[in-house]
C-alpha positions in Angstrom: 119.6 57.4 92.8 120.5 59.7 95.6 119.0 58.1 99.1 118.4 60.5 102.0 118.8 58.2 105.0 118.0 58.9 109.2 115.9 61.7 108.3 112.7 62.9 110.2 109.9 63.2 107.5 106.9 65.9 107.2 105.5 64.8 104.0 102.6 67.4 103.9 100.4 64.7 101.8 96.7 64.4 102.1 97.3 62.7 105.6 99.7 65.1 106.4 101.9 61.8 107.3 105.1 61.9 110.0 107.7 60.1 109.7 110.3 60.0 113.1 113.3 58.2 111.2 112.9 57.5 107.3 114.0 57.6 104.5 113.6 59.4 101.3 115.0 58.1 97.1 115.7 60.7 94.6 115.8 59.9 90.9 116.7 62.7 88.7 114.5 65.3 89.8 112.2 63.4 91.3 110.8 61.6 94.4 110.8 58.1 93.5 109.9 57.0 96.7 109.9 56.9 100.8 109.2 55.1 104.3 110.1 54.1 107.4 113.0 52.8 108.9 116.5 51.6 106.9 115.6 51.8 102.9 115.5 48.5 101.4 118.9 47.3 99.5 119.5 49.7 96.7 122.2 49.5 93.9 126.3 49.9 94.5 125.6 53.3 92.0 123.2 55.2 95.2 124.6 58.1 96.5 123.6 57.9 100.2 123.7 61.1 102.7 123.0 61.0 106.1 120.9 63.3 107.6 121.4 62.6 111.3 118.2 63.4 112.3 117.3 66.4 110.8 114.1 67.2 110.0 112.9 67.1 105.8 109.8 68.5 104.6 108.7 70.3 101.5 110.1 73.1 99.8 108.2 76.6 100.8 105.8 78.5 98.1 105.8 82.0 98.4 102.8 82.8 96.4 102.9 86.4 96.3 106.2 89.0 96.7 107.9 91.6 94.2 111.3 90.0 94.6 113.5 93.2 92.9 112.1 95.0 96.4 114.5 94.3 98.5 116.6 96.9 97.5 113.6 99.1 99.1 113.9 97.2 102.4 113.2 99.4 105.6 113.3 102.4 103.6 110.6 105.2 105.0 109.1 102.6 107.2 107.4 105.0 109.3 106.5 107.1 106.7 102.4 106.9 106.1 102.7 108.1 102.9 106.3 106.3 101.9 104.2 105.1 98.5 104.2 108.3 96.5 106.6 110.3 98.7 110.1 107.6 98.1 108.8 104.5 96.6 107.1 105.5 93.1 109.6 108.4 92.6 112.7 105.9 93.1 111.1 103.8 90.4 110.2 105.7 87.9 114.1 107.3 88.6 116.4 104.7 89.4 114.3 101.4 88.7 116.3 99.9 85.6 116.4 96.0 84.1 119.8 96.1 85.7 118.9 97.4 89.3 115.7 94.8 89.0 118.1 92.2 88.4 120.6 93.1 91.6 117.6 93.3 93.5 116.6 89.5 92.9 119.6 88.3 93.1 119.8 89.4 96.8 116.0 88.2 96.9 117.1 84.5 95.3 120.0 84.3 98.4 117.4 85.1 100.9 114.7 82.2 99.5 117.1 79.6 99.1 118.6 80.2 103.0 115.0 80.6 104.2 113.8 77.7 102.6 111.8 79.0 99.7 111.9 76.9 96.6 108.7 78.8 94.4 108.2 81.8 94.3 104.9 84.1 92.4 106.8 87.5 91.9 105.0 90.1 89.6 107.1 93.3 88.6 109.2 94.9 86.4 111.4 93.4 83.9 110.5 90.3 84.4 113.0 88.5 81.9 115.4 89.7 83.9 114.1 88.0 87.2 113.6 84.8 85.2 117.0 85.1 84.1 117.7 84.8 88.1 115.3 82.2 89.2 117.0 80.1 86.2 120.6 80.9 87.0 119.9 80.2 91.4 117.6 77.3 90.3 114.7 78.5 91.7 110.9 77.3 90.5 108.6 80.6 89.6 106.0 82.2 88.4 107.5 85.6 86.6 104.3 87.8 86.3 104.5 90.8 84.1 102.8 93.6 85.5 100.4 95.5 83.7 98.6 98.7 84.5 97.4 102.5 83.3 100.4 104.1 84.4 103.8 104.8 83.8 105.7 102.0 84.3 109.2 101.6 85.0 109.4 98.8 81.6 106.6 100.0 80.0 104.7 103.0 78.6 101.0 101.5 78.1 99.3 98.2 78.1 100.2 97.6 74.4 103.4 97.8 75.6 102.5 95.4 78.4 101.2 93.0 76.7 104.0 92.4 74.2 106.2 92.0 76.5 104.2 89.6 78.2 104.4 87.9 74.4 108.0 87.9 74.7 108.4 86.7 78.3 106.0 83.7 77.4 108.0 82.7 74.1 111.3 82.7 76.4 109.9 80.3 79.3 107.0 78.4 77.4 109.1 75.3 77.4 111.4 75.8 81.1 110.9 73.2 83.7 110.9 75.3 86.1 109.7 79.1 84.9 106.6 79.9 83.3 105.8 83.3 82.7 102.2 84.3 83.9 99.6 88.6 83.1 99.6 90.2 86.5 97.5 93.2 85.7 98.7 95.1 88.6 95.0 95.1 90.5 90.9 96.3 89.2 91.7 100.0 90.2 94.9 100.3 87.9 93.8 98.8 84.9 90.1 98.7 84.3 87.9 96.0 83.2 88.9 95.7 79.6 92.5 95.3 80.5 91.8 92.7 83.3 89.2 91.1 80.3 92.4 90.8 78.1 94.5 89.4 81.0 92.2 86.7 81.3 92.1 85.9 78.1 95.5 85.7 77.2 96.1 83.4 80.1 92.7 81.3 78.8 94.3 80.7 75.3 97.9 79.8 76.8 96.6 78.1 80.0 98.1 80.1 82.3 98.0 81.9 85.5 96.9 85.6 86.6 98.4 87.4 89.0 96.7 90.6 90.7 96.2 92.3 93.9 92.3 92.4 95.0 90.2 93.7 97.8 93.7 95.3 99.6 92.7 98.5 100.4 89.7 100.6 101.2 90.4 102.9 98.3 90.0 100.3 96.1 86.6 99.3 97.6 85.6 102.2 97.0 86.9 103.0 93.8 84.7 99.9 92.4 81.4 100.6 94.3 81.9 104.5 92.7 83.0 103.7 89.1 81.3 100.8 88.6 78.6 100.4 91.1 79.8 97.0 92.5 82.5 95.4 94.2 85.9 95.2 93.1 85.1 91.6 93.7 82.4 91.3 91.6 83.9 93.4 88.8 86.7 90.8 88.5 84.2 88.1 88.2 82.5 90.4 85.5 85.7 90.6 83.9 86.2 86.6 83.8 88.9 86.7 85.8 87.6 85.1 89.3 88.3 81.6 88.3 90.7 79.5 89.5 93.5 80.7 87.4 93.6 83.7 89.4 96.2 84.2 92.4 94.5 86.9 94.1 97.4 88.9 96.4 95.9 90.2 100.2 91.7 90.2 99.9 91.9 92.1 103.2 88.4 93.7 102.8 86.1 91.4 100.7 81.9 91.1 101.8 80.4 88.0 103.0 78.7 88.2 99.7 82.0 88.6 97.5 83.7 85.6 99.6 81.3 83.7 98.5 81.9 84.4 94.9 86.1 83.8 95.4 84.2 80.6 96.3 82.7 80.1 93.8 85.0 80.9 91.3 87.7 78.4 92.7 90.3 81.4 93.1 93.1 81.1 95.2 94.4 83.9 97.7 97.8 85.0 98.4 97.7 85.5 102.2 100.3 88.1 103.5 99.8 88.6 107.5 103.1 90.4 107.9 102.8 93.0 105.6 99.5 93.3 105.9 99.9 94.2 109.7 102.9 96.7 108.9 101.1 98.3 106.5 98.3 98.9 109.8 95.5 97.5 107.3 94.5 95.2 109.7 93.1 91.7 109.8 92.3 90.0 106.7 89.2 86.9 106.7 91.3 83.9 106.1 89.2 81.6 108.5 86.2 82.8 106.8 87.4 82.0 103.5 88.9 78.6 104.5 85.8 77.5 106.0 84.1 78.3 102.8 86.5 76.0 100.9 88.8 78.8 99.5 92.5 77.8 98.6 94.6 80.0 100.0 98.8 80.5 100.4 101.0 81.9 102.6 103.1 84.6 101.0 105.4 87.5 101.9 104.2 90.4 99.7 107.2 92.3 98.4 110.3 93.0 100.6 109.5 96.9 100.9 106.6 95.6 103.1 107.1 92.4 104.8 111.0 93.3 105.0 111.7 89.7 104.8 111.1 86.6 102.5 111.5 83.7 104.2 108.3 82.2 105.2 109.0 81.6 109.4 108.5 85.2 109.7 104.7 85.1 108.1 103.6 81.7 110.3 103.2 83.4 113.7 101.5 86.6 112.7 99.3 84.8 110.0 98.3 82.2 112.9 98.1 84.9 115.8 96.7 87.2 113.3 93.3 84.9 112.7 93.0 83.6 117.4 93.1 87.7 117.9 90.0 87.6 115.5 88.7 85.0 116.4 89.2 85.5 120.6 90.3 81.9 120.5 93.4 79.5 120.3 91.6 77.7 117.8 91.6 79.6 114.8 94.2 78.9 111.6 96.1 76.3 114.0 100.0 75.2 113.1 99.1 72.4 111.2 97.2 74.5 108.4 99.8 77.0 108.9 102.5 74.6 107.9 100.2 73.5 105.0 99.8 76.9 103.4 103.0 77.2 103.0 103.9 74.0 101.4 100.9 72.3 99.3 98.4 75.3 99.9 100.4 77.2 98.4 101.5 75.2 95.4 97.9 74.8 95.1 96.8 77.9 94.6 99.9 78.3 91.6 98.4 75.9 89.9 101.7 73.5 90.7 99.9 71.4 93.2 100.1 67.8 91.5 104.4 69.0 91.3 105.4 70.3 95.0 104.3 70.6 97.8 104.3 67.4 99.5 106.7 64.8 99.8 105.2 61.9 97.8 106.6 59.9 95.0 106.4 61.1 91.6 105.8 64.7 92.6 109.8 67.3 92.0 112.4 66.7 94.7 111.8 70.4 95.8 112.7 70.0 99.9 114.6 71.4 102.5 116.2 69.8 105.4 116.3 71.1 108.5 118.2 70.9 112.0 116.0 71.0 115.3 119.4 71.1 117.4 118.6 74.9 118.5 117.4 75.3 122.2 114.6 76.6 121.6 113.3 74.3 118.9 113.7 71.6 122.2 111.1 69.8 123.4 109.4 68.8 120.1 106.1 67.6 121.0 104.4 69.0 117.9 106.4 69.5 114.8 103.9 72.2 113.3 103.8 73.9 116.5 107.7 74.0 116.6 108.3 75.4 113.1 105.4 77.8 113.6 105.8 79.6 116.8 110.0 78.7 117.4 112.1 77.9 113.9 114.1 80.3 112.3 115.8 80.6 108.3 118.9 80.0 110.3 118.0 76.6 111.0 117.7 75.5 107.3 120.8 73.5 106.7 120.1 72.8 102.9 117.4 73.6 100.4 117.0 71.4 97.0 114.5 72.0 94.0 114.2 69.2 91.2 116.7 67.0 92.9 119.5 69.5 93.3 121.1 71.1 96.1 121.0 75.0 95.9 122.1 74.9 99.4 124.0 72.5 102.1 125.5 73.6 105.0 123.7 76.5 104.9 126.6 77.3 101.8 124.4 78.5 99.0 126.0 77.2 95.7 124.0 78.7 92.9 124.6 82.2 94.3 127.4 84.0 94.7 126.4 85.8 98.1 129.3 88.5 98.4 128.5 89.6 95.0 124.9 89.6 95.6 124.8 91.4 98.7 127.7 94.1 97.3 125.5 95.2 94.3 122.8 95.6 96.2 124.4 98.3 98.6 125.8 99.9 95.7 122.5 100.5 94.5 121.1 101.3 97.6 123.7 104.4 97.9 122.3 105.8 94.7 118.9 105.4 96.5 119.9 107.2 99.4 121.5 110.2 97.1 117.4 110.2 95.8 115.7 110.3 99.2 118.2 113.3 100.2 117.3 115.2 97.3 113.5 114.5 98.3 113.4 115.0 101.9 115.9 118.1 100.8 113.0 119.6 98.4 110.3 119.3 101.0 112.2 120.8 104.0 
């Protein structure tokens, strides 16, 4: 048993419990149990560490990103129509199972420094960024993207599907990777594809992964095609249940938050990227105060740039008092909660992570509050809101094993992640010559 000793807790449990010096037992991977104070005499065989103060809390969920995207990072970012004018051309070019796989290599370095222990990614070549998440130790939801065009893996939903098949057989039985549809959103692949998604994730109890409600185009693609919401026609389409990780709703009715309601789905909210991307202010207090589950994620790389989740608390928190000409409005504490248990929630992983309690996967990280401007701490939520930083992780664990300590990441080889990654990001920059070159 491995015994985590002088440690401040944030247990994130249904009393969202504080600790100020505790103590926390790991056996295998699992929490076997915690409190207050010295822990009581243990066995000669316990591996004790001292944690001299530091702060340990629940692992981070991202619960939506495109991990292979950082390798788009920055690139165009002023550029209102960087989508089909760099981005889908550099796919359908240069996009390769090996460049997906640089690409989350660098992604898996940044989690584990920032803090992130699950992670919902839907893209290309999935097997390849399960092959990743298994090698850094990462927990994930790998989310094969389907959709009516040309994809960078596959030629047509058939296509899709089977490998969808495949990436199911391969991680049916991993402890920490399941594989998961994520028709890519309504507008992309139509009713009878998001029928089939749900479906297939019906008969092998699994989640669905999709974009909805992010973009006025979409809006009104459903309400011309289809003569309803793109809400509603995923509710016609059985998947608005709460399988479904639905990625952004930035523009949903009064009438179709009340059938996310309803149906018990959870959203993927993504402040950052949403307010890069200029598409303003998505309804998260209206959909909490409704009772709808909902996560803090990152989005991919290309449009968050980051994905560590201390860079989404402040904007997703100022985001919602701006709306709501308050203070009041998606305060620290809930923050702090959608990214730990909210968001493990809404993946269907919620009885696993997200709160330190015993029985549930030793998935934590610890973390030092030495920084100046962490100092005062009069409230912890507040502090790791509004002040902390990835830099002051000091180690990150998932299913009782270190991935990082001392900020030395040990499942990742960093040099080698960080040099593929620029070698691949010359041959993108060769590209975006030839582009900006052909429209001069």
């Amino acid at each position: 048993m491995t015994l985590l000793v002088n440690a401040r807790l944030l247990t994130m449990d249904a009393g969202r419990r504080e600790i100020e010096r505790g103590w926390l037992a790991i056996e295998g991977d699992r929490i076997a149990a915690l409190g207050a104070g010295d822990p009581p005499g243990g066995s000669p065989d316990d591996v004790v560490e001292d944690m001299d103060g530091d702060l340990i809390m629940p692992g981070m969920v991202n619960p939506h990103t495109h991990l292979a995207m950082t390798l788009f990072r920055g690139l165009g970012e002023d550029v209102d129509d960087r989508l089909f004018r760099y981005i889908l051309p550099l796919e359908r070019a240069l996009v390769t199972a090996d460049v997906v796989e640089t690409g989350a290599r660098l992604a898996a370095l940044e989690c584990i420094q920032g803090g992130v222990t699950t992670v919902a990614d839907m893209y290309y070549f999935e097997d390849r960024i399960g092959r990743v998440l298994d090698e850094a130790g990462l927990r994930g939801l790998i989310g094969q993207t389907i959709a009516n065009f040309a994809a960078p893996d596959h030629a047509g939903t058939d296509e899709a599907f089977a490998l969808l098949d495949a990436l199911d057989d391969s991680y049916r039985d991993h402890p920490l990777i399941s594989a998961t549809p994520a028709p890519h959103a309504p507008y992309s692949t139509g009713p009878a594809v998001m029928e089939r998604a749900a479906a297939w994730a019906e008969n092998r109890d699994a989640m669905v992964q999709m974009h909805l409600a992010e973009t006025h185009d979409e809006m009104a693609w459903a309400e011309r095609e289809h003569g309803c919401s793109t809400v509603e026609l995923t509710r016609r389409s059985g998947l608005l249940t709460p399988r479904l990780i639905a990625a952004h709703a930035m523009y949903p009715s009064e009438a179709d938050m009340d059938l996310i309601a309803e149906g018990g789905t959870g959203v993927a909210h993504n402040a950052r990227a949403n307010g890069k991307g200029g598409r303003g202010i998505a309804p998260i207090a209206a959909l909490r105060a409704r009772g709808v589950r909902v996560g803090l994620g990152t989005d991919g790389p290309m449009s968050s740039n980051t994905l560590d989740l201390f860079s989404q608390f402040a904007p997703a928190s100022m985001f919602q008092k701006i709306a709501g000409g308050s203070r009041k409005p998606l305060p620290a504490t809930d923050v702090i909660h959608m990214a730990t248990q909210g968001g493990a929630d809404i993946l269907g992983l919620g009885a696993k992570i997200g709160s330190l309690e015993p029985g549930k996967q030793a998935d934590l990280v610890r973390m030092s509050l030495d920084a100046p401007r962490l100092q005062p701490v009069y409230d912890i939520y507040a502090t790791l809101v509004f002040a902390a930083l990835p830099s002051d992780v000091r180690a990150t664990m998932v299913a009782g094993r270190w991935l990082m300590r001392d900020r030395v990441v040990e499942t990742v080889e960093a040099k080698r992640a960080v040099a593929d990654a620029l070698q691949v990001a010359d041959r993108f920059k060769d590209r975006i010559r030839e582009i900006d070159g052909a429209s001069a």
